[in-house]
gemmi code that builds the backbone of each chain (N, CA, C; Angstrom):
import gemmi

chains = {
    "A": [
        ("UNK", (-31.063, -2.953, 17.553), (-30.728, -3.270, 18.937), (-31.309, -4.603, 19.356)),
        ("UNK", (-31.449, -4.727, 20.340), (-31.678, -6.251, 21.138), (-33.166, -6.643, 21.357)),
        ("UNK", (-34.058, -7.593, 21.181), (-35.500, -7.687, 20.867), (-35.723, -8.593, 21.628)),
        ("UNK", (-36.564, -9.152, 22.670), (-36.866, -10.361, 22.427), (-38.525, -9.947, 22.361)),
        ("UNK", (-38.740, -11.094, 21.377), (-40.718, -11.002, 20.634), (-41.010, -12.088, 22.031)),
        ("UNK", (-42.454, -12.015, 22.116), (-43.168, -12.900, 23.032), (-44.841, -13.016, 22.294)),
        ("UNK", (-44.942, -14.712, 22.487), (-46.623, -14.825, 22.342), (-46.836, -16.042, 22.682)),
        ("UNK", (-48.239, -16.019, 23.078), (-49.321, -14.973, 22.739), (-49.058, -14.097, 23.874)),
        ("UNK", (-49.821, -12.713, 23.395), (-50.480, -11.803, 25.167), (-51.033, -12.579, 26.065)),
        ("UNK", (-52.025, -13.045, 25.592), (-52.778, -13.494, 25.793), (-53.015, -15.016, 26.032)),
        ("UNK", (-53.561, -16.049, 26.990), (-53.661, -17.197, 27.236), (-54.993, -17.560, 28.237)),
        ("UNK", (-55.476, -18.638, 27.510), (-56.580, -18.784, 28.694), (-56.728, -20.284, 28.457)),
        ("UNK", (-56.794, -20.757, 29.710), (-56.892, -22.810, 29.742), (-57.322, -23.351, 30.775)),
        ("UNK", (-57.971, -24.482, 30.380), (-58.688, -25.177, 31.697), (-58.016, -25.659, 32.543)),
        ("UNK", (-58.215, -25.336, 33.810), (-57.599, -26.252, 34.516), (-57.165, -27.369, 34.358)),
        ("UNK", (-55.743, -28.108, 34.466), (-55.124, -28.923, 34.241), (-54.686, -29.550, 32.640)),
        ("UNK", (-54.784, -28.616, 32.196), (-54.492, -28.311, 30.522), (-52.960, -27.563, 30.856)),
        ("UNK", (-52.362, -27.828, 29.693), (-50.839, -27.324, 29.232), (-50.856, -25.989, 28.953)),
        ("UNK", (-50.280, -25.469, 29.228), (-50.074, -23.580, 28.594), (-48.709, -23.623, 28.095)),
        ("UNK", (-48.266, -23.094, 26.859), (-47.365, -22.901, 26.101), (-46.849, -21.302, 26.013)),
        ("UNK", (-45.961, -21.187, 26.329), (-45.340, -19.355, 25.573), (-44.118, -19.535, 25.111)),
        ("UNK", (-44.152, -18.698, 23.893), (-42.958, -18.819, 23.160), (-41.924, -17.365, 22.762)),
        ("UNK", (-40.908, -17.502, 23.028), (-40.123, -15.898, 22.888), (-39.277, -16.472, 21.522)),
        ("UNK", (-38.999, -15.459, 20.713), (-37.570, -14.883, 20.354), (-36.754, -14.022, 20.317)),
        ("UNK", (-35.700, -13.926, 20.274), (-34.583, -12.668, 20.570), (-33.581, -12.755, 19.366)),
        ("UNK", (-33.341, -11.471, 19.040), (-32.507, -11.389, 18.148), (-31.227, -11.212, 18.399)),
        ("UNK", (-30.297, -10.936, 19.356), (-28.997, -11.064, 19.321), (-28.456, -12.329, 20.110)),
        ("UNK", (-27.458, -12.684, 19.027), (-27.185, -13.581, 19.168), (-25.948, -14.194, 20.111)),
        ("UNK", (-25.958, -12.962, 21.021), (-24.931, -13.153, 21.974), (-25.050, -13.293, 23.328)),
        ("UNK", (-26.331, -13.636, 23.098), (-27.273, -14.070, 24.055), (-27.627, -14.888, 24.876)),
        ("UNK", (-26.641, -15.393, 25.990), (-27.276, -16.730, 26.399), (-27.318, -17.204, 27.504)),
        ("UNK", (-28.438, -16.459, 28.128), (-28.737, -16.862, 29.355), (-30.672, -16.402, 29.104)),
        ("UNK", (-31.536, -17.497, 29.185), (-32.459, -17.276, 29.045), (-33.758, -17.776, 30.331)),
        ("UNK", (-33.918, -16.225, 30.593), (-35.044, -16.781, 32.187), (-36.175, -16.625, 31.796)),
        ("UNK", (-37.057, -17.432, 32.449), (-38.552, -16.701, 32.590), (-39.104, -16.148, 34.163)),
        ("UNK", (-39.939, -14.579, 34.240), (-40.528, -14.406, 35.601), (-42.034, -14.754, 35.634)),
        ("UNK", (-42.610, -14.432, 36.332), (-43.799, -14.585, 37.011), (-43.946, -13.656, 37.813)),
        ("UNK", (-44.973, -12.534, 37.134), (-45.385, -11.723, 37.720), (-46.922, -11.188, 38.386)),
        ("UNK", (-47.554, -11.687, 39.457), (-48.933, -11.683, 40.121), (-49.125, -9.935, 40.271)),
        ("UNK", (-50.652, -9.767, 40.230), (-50.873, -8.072, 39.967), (-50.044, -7.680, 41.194)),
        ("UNK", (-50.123, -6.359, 41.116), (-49.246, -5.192, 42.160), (-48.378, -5.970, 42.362)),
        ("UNK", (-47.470, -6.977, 42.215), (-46.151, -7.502, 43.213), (-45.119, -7.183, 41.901)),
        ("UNK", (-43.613, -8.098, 42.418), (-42.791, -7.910, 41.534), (-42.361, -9.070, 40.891)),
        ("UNK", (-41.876, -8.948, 40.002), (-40.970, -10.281, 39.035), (-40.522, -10.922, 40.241)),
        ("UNK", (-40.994, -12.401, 39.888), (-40.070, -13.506, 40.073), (-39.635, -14.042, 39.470)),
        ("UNK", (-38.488, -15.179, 39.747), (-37.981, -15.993, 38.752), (-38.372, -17.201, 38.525)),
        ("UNK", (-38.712, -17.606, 37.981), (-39.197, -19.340, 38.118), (-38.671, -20.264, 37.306)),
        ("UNK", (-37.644, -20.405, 36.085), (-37.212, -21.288, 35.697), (-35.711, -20.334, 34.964)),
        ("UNK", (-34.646, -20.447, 34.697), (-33.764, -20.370, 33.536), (-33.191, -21.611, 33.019)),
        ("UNK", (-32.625, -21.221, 31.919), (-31.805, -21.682, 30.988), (-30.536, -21.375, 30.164)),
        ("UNK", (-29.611, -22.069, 30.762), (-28.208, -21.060, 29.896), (-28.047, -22.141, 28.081)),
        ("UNK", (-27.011, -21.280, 27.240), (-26.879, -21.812, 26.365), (-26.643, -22.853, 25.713)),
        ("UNK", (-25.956, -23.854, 26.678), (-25.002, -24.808, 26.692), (-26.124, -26.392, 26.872)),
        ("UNK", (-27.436, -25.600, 27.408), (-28.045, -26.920, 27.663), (-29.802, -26.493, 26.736)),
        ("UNK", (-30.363, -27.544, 26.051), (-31.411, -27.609, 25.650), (-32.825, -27.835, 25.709)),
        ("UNK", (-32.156, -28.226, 27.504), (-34.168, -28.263, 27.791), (-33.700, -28.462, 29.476)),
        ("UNK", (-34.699, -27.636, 30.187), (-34.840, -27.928, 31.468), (-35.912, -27.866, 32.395)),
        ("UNK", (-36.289, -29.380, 33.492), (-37.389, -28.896, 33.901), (-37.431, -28.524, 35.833)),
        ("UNK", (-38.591, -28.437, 35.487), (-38.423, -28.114, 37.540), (-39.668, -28.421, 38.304)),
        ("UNK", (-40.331, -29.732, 38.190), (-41.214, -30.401, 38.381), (-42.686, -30.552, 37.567)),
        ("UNK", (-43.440, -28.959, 37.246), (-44.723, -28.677, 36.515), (-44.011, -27.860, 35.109)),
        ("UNK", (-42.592, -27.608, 35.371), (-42.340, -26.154, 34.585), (-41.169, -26.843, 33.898)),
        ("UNK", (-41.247, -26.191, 32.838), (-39.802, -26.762, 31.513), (-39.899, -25.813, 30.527)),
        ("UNK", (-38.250, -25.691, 30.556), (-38.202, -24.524, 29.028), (-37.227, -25.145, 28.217)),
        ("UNK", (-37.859, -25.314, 26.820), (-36.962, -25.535, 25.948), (-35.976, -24.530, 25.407)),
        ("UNK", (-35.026, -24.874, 24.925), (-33.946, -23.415, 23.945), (-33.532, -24.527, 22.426)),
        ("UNK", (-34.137, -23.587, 21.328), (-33.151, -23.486, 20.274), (-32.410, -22.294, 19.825)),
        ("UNK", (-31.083, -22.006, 20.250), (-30.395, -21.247, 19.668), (-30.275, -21.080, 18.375)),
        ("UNK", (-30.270, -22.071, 17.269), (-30.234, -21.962, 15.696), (-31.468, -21.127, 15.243)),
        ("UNK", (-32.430, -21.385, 15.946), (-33.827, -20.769, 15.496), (-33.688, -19.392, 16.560)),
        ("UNK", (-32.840, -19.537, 17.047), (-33.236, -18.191, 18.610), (-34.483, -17.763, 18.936)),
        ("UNK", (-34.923, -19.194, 19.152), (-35.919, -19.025, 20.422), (-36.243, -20.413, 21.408)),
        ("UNK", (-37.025, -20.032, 22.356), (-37.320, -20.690, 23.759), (-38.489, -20.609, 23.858)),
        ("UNK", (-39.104, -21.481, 24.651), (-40.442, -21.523, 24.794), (-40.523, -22.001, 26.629)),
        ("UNK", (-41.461, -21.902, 27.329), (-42.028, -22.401, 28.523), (-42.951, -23.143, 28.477)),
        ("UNK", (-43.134, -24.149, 29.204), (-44.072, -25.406, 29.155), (-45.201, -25.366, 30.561)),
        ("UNK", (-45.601, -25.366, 30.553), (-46.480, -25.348, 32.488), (-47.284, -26.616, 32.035)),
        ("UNK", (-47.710, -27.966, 32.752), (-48.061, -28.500, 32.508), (-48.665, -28.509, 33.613)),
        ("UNK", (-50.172, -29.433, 33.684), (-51.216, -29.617, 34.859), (-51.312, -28.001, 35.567)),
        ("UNK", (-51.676, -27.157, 34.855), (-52.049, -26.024, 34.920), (-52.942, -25.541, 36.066)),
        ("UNK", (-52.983, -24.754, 37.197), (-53.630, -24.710, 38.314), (-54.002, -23.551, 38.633)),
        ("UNK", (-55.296, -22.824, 38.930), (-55.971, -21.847, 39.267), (-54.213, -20.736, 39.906)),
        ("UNK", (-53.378, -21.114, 40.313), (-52.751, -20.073, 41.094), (-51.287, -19.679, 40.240)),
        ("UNK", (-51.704, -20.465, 38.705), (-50.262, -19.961, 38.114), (-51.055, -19.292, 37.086)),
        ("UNK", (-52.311, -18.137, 37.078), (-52.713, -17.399, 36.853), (-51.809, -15.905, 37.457)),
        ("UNK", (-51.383, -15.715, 36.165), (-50.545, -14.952, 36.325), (-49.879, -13.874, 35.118)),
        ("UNK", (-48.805, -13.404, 35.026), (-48.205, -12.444, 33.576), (-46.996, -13.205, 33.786)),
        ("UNK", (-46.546, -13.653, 33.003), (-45.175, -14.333, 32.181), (-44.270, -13.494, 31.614)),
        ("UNK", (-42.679, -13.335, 32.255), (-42.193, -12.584, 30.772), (-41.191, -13.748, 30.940)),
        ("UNK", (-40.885, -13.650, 29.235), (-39.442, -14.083, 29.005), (-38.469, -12.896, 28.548)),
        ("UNK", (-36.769, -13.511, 29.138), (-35.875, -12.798, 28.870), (-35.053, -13.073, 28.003)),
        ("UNK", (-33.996, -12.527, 27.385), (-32.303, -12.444, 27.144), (-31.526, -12.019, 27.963)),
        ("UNK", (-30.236, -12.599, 28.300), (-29.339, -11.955, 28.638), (-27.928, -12.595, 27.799)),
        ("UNK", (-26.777, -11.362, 28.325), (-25.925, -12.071, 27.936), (-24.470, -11.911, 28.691)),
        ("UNK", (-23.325, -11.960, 28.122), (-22.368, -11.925, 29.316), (-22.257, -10.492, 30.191)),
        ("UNK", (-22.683, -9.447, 29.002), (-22.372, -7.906, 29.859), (-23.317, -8.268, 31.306)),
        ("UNK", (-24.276, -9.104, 31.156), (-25.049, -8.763, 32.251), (-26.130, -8.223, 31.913)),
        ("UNK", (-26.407, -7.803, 30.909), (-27.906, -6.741, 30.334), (-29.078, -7.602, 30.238)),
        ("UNK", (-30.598, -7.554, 30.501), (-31.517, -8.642, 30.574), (-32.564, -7.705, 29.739)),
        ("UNK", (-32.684, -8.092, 28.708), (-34.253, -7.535, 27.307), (-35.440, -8.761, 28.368)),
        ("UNK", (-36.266, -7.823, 28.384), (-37.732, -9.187, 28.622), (-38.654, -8.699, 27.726)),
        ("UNK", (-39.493, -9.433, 27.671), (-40.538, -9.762, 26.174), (-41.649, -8.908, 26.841)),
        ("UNK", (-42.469, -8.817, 25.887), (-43.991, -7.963, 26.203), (-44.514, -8.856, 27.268)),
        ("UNK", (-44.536, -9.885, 27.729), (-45.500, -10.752, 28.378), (-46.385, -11.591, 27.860)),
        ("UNK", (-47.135, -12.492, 28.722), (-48.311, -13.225, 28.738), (-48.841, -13.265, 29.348)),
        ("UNK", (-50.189, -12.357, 29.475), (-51.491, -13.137, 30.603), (-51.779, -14.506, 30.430)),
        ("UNK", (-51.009, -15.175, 31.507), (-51.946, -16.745, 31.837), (-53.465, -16.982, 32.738)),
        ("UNK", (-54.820, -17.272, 32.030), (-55.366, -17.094, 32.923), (-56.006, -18.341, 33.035)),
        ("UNK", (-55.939, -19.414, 34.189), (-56.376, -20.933, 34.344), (-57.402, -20.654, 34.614)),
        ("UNK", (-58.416, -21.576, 34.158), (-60.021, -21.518, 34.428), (-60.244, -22.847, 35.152)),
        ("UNK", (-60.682, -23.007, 36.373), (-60.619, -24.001, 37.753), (-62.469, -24.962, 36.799)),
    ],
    "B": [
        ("UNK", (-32.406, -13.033, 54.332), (-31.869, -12.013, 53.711), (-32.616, -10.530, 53.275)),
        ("UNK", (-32.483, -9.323, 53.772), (-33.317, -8.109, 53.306), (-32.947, -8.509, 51.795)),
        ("UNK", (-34.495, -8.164, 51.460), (-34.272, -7.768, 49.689), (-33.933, -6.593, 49.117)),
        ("UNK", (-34.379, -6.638, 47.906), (-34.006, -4.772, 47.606), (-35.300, -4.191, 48.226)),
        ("UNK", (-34.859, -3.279, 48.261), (-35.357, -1.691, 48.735), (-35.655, -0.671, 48.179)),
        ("UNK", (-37.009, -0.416, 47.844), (-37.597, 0.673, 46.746), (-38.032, 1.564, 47.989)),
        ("UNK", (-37.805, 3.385, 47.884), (-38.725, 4.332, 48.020), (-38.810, 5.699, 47.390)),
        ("UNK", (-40.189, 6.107, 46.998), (-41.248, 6.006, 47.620), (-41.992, 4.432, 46.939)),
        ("UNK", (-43.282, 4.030, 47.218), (-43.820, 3.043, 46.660), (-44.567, 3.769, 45.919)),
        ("UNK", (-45.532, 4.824, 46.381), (-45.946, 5.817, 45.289), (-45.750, 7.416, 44.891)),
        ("UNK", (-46.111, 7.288, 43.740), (-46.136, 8.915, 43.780), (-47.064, 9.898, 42.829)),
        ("UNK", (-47.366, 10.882, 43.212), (-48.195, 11.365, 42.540), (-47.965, 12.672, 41.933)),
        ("UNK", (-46.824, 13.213, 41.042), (-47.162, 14.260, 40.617), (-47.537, 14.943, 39.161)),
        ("UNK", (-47.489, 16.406, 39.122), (-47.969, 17.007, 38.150), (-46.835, 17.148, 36.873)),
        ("UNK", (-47.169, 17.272, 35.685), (-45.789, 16.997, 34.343), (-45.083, 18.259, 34.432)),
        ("UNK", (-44.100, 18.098, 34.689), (-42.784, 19.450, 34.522), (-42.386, 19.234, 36.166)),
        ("UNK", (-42.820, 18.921, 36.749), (-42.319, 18.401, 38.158), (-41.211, 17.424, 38.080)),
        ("UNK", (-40.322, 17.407, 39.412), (-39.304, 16.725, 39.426), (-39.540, 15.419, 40.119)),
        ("UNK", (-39.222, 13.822, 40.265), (-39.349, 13.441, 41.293), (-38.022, 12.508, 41.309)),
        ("UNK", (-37.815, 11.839, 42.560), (-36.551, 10.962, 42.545), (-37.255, 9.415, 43.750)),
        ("UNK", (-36.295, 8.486, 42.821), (-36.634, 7.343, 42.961), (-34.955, 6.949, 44.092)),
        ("UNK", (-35.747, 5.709, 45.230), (-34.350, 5.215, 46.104), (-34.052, 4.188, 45.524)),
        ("UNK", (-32.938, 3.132, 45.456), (-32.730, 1.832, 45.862), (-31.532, 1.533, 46.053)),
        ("UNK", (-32.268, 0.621, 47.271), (-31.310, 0.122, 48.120), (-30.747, -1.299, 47.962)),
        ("UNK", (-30.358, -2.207, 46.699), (-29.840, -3.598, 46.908), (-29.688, -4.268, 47.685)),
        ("UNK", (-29.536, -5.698, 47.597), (-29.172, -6.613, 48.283), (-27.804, -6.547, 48.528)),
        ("UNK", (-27.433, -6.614, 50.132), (-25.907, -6.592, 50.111), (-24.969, -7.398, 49.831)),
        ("UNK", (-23.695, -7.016, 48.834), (-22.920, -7.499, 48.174), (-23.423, -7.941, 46.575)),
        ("UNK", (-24.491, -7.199, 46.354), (-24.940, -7.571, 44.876), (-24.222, -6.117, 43.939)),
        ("UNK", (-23.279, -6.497, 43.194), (-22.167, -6.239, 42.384), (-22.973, -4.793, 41.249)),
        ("UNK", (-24.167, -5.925, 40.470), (-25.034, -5.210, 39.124), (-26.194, -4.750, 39.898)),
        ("UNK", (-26.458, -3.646, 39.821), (-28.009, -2.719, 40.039), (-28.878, -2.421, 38.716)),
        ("UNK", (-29.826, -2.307, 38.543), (-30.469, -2.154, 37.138), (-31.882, -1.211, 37.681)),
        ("UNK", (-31.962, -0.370, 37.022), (-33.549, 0.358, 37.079), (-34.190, -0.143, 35.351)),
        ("UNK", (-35.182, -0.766, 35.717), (-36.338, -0.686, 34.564), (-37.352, -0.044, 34.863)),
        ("UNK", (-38.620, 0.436, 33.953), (-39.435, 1.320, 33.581), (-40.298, 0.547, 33.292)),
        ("UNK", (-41.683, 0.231, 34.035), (-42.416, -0.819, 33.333), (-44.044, 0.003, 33.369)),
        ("UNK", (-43.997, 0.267, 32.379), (-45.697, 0.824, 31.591), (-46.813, 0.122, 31.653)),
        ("UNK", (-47.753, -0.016, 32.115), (-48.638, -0.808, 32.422), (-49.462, -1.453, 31.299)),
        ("UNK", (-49.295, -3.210, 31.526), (-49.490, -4.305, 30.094), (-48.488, -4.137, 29.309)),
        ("UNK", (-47.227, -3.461, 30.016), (-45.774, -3.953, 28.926), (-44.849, -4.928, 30.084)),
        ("UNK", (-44.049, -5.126, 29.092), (-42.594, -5.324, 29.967), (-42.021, -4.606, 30.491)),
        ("UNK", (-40.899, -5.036, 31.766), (-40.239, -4.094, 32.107), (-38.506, -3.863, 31.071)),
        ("UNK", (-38.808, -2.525, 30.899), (-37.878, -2.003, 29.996), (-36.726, -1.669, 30.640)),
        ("UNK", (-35.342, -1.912, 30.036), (-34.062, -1.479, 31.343), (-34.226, 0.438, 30.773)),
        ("UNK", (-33.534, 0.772, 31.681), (-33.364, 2.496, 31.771), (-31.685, 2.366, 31.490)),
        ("UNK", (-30.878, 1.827, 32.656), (-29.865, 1.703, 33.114), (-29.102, 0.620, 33.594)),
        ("UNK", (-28.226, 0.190, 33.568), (-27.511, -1.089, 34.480), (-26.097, -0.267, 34.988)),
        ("UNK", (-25.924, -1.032, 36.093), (-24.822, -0.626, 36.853), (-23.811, -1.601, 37.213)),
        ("UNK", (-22.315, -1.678, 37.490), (-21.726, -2.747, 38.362), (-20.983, -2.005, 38.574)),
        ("UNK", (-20.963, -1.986, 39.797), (-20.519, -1.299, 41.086), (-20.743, -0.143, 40.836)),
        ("UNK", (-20.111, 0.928, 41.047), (-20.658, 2.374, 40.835), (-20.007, 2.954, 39.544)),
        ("UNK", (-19.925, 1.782, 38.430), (-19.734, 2.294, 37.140), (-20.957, 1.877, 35.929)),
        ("UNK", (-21.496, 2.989, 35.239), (-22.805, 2.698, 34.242), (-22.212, 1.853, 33.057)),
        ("UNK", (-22.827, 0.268, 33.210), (-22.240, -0.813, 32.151), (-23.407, -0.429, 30.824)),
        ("UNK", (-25.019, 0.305, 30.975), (-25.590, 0.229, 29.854), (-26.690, 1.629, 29.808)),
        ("UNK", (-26.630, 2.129, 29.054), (-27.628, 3.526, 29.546), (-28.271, 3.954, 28.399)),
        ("UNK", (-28.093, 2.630, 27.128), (-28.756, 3.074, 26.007), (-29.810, 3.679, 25.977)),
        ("UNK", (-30.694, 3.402, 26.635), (-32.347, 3.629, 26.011), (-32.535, 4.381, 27.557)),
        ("UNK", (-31.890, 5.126, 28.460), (-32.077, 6.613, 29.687), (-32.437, 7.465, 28.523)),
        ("UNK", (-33.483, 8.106, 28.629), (-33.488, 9.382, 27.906), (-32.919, 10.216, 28.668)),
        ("UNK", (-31.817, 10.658, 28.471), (-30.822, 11.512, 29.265), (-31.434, 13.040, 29.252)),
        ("UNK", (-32.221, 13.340, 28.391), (-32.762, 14.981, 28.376), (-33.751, 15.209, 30.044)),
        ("UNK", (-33.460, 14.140, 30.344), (-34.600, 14.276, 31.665), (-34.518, 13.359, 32.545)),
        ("UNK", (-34.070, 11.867, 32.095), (-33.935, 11.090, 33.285), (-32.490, 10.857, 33.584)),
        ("UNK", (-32.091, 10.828, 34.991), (-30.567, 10.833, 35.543), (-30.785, 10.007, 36.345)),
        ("UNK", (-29.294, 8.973, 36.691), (-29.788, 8.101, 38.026), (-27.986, 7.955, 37.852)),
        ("UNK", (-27.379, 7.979, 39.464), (-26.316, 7.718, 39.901), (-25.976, 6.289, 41.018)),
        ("UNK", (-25.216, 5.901, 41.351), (-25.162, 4.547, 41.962), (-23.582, 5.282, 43.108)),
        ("UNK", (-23.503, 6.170, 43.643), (-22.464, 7.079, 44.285), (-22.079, 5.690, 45.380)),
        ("UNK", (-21.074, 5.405, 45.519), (-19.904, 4.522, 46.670), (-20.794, 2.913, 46.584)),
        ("UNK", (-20.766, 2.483, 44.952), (-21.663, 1.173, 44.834), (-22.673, 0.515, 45.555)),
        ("UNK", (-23.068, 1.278, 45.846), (-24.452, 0.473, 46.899), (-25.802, 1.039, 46.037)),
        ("UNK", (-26.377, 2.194, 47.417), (-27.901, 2.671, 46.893), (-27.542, 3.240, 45.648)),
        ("UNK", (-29.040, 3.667, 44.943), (-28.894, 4.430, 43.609), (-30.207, 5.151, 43.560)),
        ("UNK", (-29.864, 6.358, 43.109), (-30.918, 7.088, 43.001), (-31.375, 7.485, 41.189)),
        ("UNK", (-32.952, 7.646, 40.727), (-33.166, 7.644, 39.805), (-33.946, 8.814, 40.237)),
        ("UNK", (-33.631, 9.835, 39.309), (-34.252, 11.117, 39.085), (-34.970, 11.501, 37.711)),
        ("UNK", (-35.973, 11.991, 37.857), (-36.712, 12.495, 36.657), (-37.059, 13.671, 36.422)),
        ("UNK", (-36.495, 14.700, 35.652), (-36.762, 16.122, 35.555), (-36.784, 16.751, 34.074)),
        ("UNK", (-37.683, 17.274, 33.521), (-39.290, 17.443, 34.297), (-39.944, 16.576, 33.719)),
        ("UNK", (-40.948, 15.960, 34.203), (-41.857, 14.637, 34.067), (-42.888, 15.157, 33.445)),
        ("UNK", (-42.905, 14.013, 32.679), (-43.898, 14.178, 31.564), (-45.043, 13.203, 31.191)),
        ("UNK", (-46.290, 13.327, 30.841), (-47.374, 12.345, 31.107), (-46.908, 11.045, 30.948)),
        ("UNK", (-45.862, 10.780, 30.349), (-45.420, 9.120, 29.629), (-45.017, 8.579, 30.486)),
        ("UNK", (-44.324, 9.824, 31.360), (-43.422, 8.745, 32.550), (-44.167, 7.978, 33.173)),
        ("UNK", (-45.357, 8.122, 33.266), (-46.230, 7.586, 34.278), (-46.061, 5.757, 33.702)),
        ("UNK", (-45.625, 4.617, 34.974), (-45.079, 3.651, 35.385), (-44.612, 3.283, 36.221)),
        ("UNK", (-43.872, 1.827, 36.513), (-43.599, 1.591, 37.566), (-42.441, 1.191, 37.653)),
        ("UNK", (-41.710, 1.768, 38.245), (-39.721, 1.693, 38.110), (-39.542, 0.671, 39.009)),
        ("UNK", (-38.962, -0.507, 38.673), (-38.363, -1.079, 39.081), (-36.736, -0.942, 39.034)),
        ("UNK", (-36.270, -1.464, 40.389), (-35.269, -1.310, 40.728), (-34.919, -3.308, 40.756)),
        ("UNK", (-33.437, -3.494, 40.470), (-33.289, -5.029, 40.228), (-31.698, -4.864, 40.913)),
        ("UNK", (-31.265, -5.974, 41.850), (-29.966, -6.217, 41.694), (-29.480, -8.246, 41.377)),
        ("UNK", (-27.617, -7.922, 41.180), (-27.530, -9.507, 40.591), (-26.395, -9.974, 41.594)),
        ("UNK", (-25.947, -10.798, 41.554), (-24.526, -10.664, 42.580), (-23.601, -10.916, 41.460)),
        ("UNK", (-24.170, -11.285, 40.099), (-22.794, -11.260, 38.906), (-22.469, -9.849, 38.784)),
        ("UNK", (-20.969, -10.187, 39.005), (-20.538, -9.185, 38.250), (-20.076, -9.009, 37.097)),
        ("UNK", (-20.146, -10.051, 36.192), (-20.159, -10.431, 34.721), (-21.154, -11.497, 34.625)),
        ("UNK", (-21.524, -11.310, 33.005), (-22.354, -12.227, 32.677), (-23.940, -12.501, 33.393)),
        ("UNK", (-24.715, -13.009, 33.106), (-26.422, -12.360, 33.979), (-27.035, -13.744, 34.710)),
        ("UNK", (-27.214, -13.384, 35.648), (-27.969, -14.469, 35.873), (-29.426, -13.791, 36.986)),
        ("UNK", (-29.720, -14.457, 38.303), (-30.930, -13.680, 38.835), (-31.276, -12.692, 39.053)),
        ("UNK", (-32.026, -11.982, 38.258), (-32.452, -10.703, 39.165), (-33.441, -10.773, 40.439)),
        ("UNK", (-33.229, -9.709, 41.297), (-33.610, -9.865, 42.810), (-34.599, -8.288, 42.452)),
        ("UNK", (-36.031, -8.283, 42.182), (-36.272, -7.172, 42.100), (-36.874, -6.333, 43.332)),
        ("UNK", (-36.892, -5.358, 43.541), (-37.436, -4.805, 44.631), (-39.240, -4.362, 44.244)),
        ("UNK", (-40.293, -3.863, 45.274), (-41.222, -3.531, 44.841), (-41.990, -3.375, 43.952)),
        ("UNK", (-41.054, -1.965, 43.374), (-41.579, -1.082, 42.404), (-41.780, 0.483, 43.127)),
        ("UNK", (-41.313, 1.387, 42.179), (-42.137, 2.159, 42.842), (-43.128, 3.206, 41.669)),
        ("UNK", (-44.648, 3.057, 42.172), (-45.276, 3.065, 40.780), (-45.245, 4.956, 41.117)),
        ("UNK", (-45.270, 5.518, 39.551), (-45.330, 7.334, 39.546), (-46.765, 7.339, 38.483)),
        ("UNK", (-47.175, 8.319, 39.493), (-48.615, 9.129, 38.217), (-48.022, 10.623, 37.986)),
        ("UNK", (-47.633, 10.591, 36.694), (-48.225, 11.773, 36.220), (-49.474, 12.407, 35.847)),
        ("UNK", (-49.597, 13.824, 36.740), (-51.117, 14.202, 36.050), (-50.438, 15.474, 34.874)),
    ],
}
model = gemmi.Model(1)
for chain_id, residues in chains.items():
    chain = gemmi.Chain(chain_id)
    for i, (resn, *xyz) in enumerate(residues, 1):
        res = gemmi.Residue()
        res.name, res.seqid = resn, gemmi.SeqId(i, " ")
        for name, pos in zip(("N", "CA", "C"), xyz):
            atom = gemmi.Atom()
            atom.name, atom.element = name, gemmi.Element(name[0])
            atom.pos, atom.b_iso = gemmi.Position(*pos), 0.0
            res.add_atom(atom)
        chain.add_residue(res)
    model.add_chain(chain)
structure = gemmi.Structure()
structure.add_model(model)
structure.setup_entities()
């Protein structure tokens, strides 16, 4: 069935240092790829996607790359800040509409 | 815009007990989705919906969990009889695609303890 892997769990970085997470997914019919942001007790947000057709996108601090040949994506956070301490997932989706998200990442910025 | 609409937010019962989950979407959002999210996992889908027809229900364990989406709007997720595992936090999600995926709009959560 449909997978997407995520790593690390785990992340910890100094303030204003880069944080990296990287997913893959195995079906390949796949192509619409988001990441959320999830702060304790609240719910998923969305904070960046990416559809198939394009290979990198950013949104001022935040950028996700996609290789489809390799099927996978990664998220970029750059200048890293005490308040994007947080859990990360990445997703799949695809045309049915169905969305797999990854185990997560604790991001935790150290000020 | 109201968002989605989870109730209860909590709940607390004992395993072999029944309980049932609300949600209420964003209006005019087409796809409804309940996930199951276990605490330090992801959230796992249960179900997806568009309009009041079930587009995915692979991984519902149907021996116990049921959830209907009756005149495409709210949807109710039922669990009978509950069992220590269930214990998590159901999210409820809607999309305004009605093909193909793009934002989910999630509601709350509504977290269940099994004792």
């Amino acid at each position: 069935g449909e997978n997407v892997e995520q790593h690390p769990s785990t992340l910890s970085v100094q303030e204003g240092d880069s944080a990296v997470i990287k997913c893959t997914y195995s079906d390949s019919a796949s192509n619409y790829f988001p990441w959320y942001k999830q702060e304790l007790g609240k719910r998923p947000q969305l904070i960046i996607d990416i559809r198939s057709n394009v290979g990198e996108k950013k949104d001022q601090r935040i950028a996700v790359t996609l290789n489809k040949t390799a099927k996978h994506f990664s998220l970029h956070i750059t200048e890293t800040q005490p308040e994007d301490s947080a859990v990360y997932f990445c997703a799949a989706g695809s045309n049915t509409g169905k969305l797999i998200f990854g185990q997560g990442t604790t991001l935790q910025v150290k000020p | 815009e109201a968002g989605v609409a989870q109730s209860p937010r909590y709940k607390i019962i004992e395993k072999r007990q029944s309980v049932a989950f609300w949600c209420n979407p964003i209006s005019g959002h087409a796809t409804l989705y309940w996930y199951q999210q276990i605490l330090g996992q992801g959230p796992k889908l249960l179900i997806q919906f568009q309009n009041n027809g079930v587009v995915d229900d692979s991984q519902l364990p149907k021996d116990r969990f049921s959830a209907e989406r009756l005149k495409g709007v709210d949807s109710t997720l039922k669990i009978q009889p509950a069992k220590l595992e269930d214990s998590a936090v159901y999210l409820c999600a809607s999309s305004s695609l009605a093909a193909n995926t793009g934002e989910l709009f999630f509601g709350e959560g509504s977290r269940l303890t099994v004792l």
